[in-house]
N, C-alpha and C positions, 0 to 999 in steps of 0.2 A: 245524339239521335239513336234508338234504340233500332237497332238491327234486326230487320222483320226474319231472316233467314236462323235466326237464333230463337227468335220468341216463341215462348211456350204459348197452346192455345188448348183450347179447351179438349179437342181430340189428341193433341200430343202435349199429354199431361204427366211430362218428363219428372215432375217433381213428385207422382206421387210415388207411393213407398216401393211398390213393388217393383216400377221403373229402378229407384233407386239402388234399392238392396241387389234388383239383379248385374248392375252397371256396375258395385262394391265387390259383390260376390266373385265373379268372371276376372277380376281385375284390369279392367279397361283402360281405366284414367292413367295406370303405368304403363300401356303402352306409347310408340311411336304414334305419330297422327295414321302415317300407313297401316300400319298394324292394329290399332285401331278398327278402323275403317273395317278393312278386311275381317276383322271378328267380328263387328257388328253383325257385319250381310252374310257371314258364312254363318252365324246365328239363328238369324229369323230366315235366312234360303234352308236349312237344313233340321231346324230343330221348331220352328214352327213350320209345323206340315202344312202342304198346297191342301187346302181344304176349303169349303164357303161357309163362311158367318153367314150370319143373317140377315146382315146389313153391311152396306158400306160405311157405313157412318158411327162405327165404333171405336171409343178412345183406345189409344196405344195400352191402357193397361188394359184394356176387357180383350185385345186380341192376344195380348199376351196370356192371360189367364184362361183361354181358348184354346190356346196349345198350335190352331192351325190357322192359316190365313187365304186372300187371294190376294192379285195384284192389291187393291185397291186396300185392305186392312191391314197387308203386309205393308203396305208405304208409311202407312199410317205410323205403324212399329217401328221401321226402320228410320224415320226421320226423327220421332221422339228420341229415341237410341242415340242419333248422332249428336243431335241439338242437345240432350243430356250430357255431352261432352266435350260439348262448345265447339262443334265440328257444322260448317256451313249447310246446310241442304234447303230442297228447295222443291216443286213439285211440278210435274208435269203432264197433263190432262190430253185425252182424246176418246175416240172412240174405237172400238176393233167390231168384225165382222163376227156374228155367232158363229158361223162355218166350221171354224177352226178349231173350236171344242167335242165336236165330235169323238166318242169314245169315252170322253170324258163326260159329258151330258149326254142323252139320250130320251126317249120316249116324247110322252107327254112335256116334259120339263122342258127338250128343245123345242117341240112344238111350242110352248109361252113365252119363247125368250125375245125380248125384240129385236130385231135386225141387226141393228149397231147396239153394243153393249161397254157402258162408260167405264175407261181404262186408263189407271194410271202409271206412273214410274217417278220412284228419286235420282233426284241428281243433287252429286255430292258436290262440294269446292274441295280440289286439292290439287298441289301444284300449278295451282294458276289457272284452271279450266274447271269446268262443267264438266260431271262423268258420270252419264247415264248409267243406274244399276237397275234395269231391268229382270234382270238373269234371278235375282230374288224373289220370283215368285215359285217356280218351281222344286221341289227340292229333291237332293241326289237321288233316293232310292226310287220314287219314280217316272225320274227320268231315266233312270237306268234301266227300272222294268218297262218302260215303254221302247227304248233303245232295244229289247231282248227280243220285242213282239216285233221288231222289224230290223231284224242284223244286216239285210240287204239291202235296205233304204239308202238309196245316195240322192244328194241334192234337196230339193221343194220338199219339204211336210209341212200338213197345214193336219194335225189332228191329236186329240188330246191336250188339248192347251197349249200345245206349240206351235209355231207358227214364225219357221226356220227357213232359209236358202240352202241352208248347209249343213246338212242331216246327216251322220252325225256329228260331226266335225266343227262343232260351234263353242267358243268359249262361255261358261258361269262362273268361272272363279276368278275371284277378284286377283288384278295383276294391275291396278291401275290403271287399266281405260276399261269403255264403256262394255254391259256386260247388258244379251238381249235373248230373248226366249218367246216374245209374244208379237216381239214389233211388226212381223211383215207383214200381221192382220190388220194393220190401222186402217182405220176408215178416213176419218177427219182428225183434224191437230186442233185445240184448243187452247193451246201455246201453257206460259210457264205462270205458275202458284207461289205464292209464299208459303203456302201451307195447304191442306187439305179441305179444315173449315170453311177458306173462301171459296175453293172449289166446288164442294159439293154447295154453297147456297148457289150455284149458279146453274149446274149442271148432274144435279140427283137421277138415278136412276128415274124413268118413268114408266111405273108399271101397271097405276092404276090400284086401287082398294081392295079388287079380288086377288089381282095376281100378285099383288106384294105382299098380300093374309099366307097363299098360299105358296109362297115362296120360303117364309120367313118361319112359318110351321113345319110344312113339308117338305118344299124342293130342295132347300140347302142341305135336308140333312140324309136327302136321298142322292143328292150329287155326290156328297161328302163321304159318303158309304162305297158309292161305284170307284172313287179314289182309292179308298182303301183298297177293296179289289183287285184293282190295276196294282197298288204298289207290292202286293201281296203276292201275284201271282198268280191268284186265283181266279 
């Protein structure tokens, strides 16, 4: 029986070249499973920039050739990546509250955004358990420049894409267990995926014709821009 937590699908389209050569290149497959593992996510957490595509529903290599991602493109990456190396993962769906992007979204753009905004995370198999890697969406540099704009923050942040108890003070590097940056926005649970494909037919963003034209022209690449800013400094 073919192992759904393995199979390639049309969004995590591990086979094609650029998956490949990148997974050759890095040299992955010599790693440990741990080791492994931990390259993938400190990959796509750090070298695909937090950024918005245009869509949720782009294969692993167009988010790769994008350079940046969010939750939901980033998963996308990261499970192609692991399942590219015959490492179990698996996917896990909800929704989060816009609130918490604040600073990060802005104007008109968080005026369109709907209320609850569909939110995913991988979890990997390794050593015997499930292990949420959330913590891959954001990457070091600006979380660090958001850490600088609030050196005195202790405890609750909900802004900028984070959405923490324990500010600063929270783990993203992989150490083998579960690793989270967005989770205390959940709205609703949706429970666990094989994949993203089945996902999103069940549960696609709903934005409507106007607001998905102008999402997919505009807003993402004026979100994507305010990121930069923040990670920048500026």
């Amino acid at each position: 029986m073919e192992n759904e937590y393995l199979r390639e699908t049309e969004l995590l389209d591990y086979s094609s070249p650029s998956i490949q050569s990148l997974i050759s290149d890095k040299g992955w497959r010599d790693l440990s499973e741990y080791d492994a593992i931990g390259a993938v996510y400190h990959f796509v957490k750090d070298e695909i920039l937090f950024g918005y595509n245009r869509c949720d529903t782009l294969k692993a290599s167009e988010v790769l050739d994008d350079g940046i991602g969010q939750c939901n493109t980033k998963s996308t990456l990261l499970m192609a990546l692991l399942r590219g190396l015959g490492i179990d993962c698996r996917l896990h769906g909800f929704t989060v509250s816009k609130d918490f992007q604040r600073g990060a979204v802005s104007g008109i753009i968080a005026l369109m955004a709907p209320d609850e905004i569909v939110h995913t995370w991988v979890e990997v198999f390794f050593d015997g358990k499930w292990i949420a890697l959330e913590g891959v969406i954001i990457d070091k540099k600006f979380l660090d420049a958001v850490k600088s704009k609030y050196p005195d923050t202790k405890g609750v942040f909900r802004l900028y894409a984070i959405a923490v108890d324990d500010f600063p003070h929270f783990a993203v590097d992989w150490n083998g267990c579960d690793t989270f940056i967005q989770s205390k926005a959940i709205v609703r649970d949706y429970g666990i995926y094989p994949d993203p494909d089945s996902f999103f037919k069940e549960h696609s963003q709903s934005l409507g014709f106007v607001r998905s034209f102008l999402y997919e022209h505009i807003g993402c690449r004026k979100m994507t821009r305010n990121i930069v800013r923040v990670r920048n400094n500026d």
